[in-house]
N, C-alpha and C positions, 0 to 999 in steps of 0.2 A: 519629475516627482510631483503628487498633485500636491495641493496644497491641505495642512493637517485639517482645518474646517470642513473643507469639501468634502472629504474620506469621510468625517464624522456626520455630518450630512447625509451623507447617501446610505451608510449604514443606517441610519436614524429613520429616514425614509423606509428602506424596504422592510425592517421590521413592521414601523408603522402601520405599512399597508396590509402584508401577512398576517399581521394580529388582527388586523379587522376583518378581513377575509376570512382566516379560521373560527372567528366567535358569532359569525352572523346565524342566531338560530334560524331553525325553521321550529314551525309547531309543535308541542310537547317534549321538543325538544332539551335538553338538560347539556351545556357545556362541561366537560371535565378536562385537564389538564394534569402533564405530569413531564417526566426529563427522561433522555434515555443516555447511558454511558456503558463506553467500552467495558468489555468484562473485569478492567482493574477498577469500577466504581467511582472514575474521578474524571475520565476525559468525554468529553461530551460529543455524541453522533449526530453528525448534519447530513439532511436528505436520507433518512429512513422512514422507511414503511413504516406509518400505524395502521393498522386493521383490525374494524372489530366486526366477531362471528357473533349470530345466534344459529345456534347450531351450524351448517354449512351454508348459510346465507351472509353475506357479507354486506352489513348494516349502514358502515362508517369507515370511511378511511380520509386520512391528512399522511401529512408526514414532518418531520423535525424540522426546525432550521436552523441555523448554524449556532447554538447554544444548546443545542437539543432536545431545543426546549416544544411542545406541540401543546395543541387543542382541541379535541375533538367532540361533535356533538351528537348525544345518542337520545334516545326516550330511556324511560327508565326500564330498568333490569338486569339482567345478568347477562354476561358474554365473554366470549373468549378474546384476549387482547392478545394480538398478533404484531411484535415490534418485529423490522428485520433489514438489515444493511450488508447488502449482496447474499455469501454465505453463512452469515451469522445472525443469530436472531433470540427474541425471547418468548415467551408465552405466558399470559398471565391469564388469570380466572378474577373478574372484574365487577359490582354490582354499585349500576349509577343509581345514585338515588338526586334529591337535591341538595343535599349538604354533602355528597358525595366527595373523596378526596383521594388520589393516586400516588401513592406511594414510586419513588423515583426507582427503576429499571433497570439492571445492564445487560448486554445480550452474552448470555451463558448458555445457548445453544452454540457448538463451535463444528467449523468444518474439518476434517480429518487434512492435517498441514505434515507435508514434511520439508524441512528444512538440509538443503547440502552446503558445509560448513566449506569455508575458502578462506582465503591467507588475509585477504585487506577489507570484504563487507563482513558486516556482523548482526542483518536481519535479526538475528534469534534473541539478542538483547534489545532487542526493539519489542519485538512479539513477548517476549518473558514481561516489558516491563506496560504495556498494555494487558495485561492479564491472563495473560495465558498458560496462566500457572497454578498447579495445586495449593490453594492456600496452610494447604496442613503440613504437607509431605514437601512445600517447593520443589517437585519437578515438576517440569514444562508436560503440557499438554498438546504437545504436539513431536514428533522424532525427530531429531540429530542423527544426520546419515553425515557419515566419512567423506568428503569430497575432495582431500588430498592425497592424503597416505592410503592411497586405495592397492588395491591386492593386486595388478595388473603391473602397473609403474611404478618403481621404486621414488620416495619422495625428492624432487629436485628443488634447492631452495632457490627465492624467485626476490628480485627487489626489494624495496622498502616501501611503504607505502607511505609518500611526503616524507614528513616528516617523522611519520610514526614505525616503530620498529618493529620487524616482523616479529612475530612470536609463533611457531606450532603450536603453542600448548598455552594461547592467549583466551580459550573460553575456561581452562581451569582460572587463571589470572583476576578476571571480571567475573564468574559464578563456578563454581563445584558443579553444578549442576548442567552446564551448557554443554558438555561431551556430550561425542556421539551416542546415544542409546540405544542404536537397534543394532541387527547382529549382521546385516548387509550392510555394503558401501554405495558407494556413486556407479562403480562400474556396472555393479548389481542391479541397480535400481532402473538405467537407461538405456539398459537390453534386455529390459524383460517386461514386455508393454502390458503384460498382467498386473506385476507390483506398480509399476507407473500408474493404472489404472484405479488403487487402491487408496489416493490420493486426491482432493479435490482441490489443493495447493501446494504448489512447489514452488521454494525459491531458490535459485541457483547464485551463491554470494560469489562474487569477483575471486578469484583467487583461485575455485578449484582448479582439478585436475583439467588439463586441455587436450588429453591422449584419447577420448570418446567422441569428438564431435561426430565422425561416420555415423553415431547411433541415434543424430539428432532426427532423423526420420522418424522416430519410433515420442517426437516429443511434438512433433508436427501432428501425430494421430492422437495423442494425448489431450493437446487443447483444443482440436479438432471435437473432439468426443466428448465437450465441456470440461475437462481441465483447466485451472488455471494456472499460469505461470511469472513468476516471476524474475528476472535476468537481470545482474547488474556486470556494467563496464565492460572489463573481459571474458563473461561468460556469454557474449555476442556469438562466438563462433556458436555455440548451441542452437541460434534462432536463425542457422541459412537453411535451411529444410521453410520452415516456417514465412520465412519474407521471401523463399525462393529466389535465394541469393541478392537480396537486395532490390529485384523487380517488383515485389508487394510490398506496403505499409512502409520499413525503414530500408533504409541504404547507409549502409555505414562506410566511413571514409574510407580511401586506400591512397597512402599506406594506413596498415592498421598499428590502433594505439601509436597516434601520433600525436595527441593531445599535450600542449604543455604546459598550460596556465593549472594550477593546482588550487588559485580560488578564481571566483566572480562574484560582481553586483548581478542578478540573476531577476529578472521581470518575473512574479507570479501571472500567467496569463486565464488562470480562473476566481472569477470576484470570492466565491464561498470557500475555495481554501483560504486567497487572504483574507476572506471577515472571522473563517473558525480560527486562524494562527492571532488574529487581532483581541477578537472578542474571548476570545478561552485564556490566552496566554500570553497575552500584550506584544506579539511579537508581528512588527510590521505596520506599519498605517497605509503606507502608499505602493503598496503592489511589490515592492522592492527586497529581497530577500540576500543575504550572503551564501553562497553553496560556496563549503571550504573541505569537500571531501573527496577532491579526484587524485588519482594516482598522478605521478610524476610524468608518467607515460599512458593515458588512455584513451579510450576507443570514440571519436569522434562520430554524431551521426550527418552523415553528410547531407541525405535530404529526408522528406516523410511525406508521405501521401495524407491529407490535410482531410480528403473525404472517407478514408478509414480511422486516420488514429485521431486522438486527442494528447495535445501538447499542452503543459505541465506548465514549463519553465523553458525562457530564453534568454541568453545573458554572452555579453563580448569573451571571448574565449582565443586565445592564442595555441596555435599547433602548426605542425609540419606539412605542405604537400609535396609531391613529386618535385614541382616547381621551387618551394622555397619554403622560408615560414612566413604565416597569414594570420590576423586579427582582425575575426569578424564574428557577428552574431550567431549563435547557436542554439538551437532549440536541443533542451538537455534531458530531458522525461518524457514520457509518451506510454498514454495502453491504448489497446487497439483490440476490439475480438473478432477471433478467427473459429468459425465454425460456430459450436453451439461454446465454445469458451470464450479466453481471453487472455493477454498478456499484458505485461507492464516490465518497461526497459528502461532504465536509467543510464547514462555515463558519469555518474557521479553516484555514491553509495553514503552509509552508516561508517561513522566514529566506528575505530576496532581497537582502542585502549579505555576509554574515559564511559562509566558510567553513568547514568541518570540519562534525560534527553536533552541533547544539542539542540539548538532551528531544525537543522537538518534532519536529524529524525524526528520531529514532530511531523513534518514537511511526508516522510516516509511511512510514519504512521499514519496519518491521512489518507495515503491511495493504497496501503494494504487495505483499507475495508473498501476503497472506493474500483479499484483493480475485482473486486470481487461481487461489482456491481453493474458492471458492463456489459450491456447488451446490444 
């Protein structure tokens, strides 16, 4: 653990120099400033685009950092401000003058998201509670597709997840509004690469149905084709089309779901997620984070290609192999993009009883915008 000065230190530093950097005018130049936040108005976006147009020329560009906070310097007049963090973004109509002043941001352009609802992740209370919600009406802004009780396989009930008890009917529980709301399912949705298509995000929460993996081909030409996707724990079998059985990006252990530590002390190994969990939400000083949300039973990644994906989080992890049980370090998150998209794979998920945000979904809401950032 480093020691708490140093951490504070070297935060201290890199704003430091970042602000100096972002405010060095050039000639006629006019600095203006302003914040950018998630669509719920409160959580701050680091590493987004700012761009500013006059007409289709593009004038000025900076970007956030990790308070989301920016600088940007223009000459005077009017332009088009162009904020954006992967698939979501804002747009504003902007006139610098010298007393000029910016009004703080959220990005309320949204990407077309659906959501396949599972027994133990609960993504959608994550996305509801970052802003993804009607503020008049509170329903979500984006679909609740069926991923259990699908029209194919009669529901078969499945573990507990740790400590927490299964529930079917766990999104009326935490929101009225978290039910399925379209009139297709899971089975519907990943045999039919048209409505797949319709879609710029998918998450596939741990828990659904596991009777469609065959159709995972059709999820391979999905993110392929700039889709993006995102997969936790058990919904691994969906992404061997995709890592081509474990020969590309991840390998996941065998046997599977043989995972049995249900928490860890877990190394953040990217500095600007721990300064945004530090600096936004006082959570973290020294890289060190709790992940206390894996199933009793889950899906180990045994290795990862280090020159495709990007690794999240690694933390001592006890589970099963062939040979015996074993405790050793794990690398537990990872996105990687495939094609003109991109994925993001966890063996650990979202709290599925308790609302407001844990670490861990904060931890979560982080690479939902950054998973849709990956190039």
């Amino acid at each position: 653990m480093k020691p708490f000065l140093l951490s504070c230190l070297s935060v201290f530093l890199f704003f430091s120099c970042s602000e100096s950097e972002d405010t060095q005018l050039q000639p006629n130049q006019i600095n203006i400033s302003g914040k950018l936040f998630a669509p719920n108005n409160l959580d701050p976006i680091s590493n987004a685009k700012v761009e500013a147009f006059k007409g289709a020329t593009l004038t000025g560009n900076t970007a956030t950092n990790n308070k989301g906070e920016y600088t940007i310097s223009l000459p005077e007049g009017s332009y088009k401000l162009v904020l954006s963090k992967g698939l979501f973004s804002t747009q504003q109509e902007i006139t610098v003058t010298t007393d000029a002043t910016l009004d703080n941001y959220k990005l309320d352009i949204l990407p077309k998201i659906g959501v396949v609802t599972g027994n133990y992740d609960n993504i959608e209370n994550v996305l509801y509670d970052i802003g993804l919600v009607n503020p008049i009406t509170g329903e979500p802004l984006f679909d609740i597709i069926e991923g259990v009780n699908t029209n194919r396989i009669p529901y078969q009930s499945t573990p507990k997840h740790a400590s927490h008890a299964l529930s079917q009917n766990k999104n009326t529980v935490l929101n009225t509004q978290l039910s399925p709301n379209v009139a297709f399912d899971f089975s519907d949705l990943i045999s039919d690469p048209a409505l797949l298509a319709t879609y710029d995000i998918i998450f596939l929460n741990c828990g659904l149905n596991e009777s469609f993996e065959s159709d995972d081909v059709n999820l391979l030409n999905y993110v392929t084709n700039g889709g993006f996707l995102y997969a936790t724990d058990w919904a691994s079998g969906y992404l061997d089309s995709i890592t081509n059985s474990g020969a590309d990006y991840l390998t996941f252990l065998d046997p599977e779901k043989s995972g049995i530590s249900i928490t860890t002390n877990a190394t953040i190994l990217s500095g600007d997620l721990n300064a945004w969990l530090l600096l936004n939400f006082g959570i973290t000083i020294d890289d060190n984070i709790e992940i206390n949300e894996f199933l009793s039973s889950w899906q180990v990644v045994d290795s990862y290609d280090s020159n495709t994906c990007i690794s999240w989080l690694n933390g001592p992890v006890t589970y099963n192999t062939n040979t015996g049980q074993v405790t050793a370090n794990k690398d537990l998150a990872f996105t990687f993009a495939v094609g003109s998209g991109a994925v993001f794979y966890s063996s650990f998920h979202t709290e599925n009883t308790d609302q407001g945000f844990s670490d861990v979904d904060r931890i979560m809401e982080y690479l939902v915008f950054e998973m849709s950032d990956v190039e």
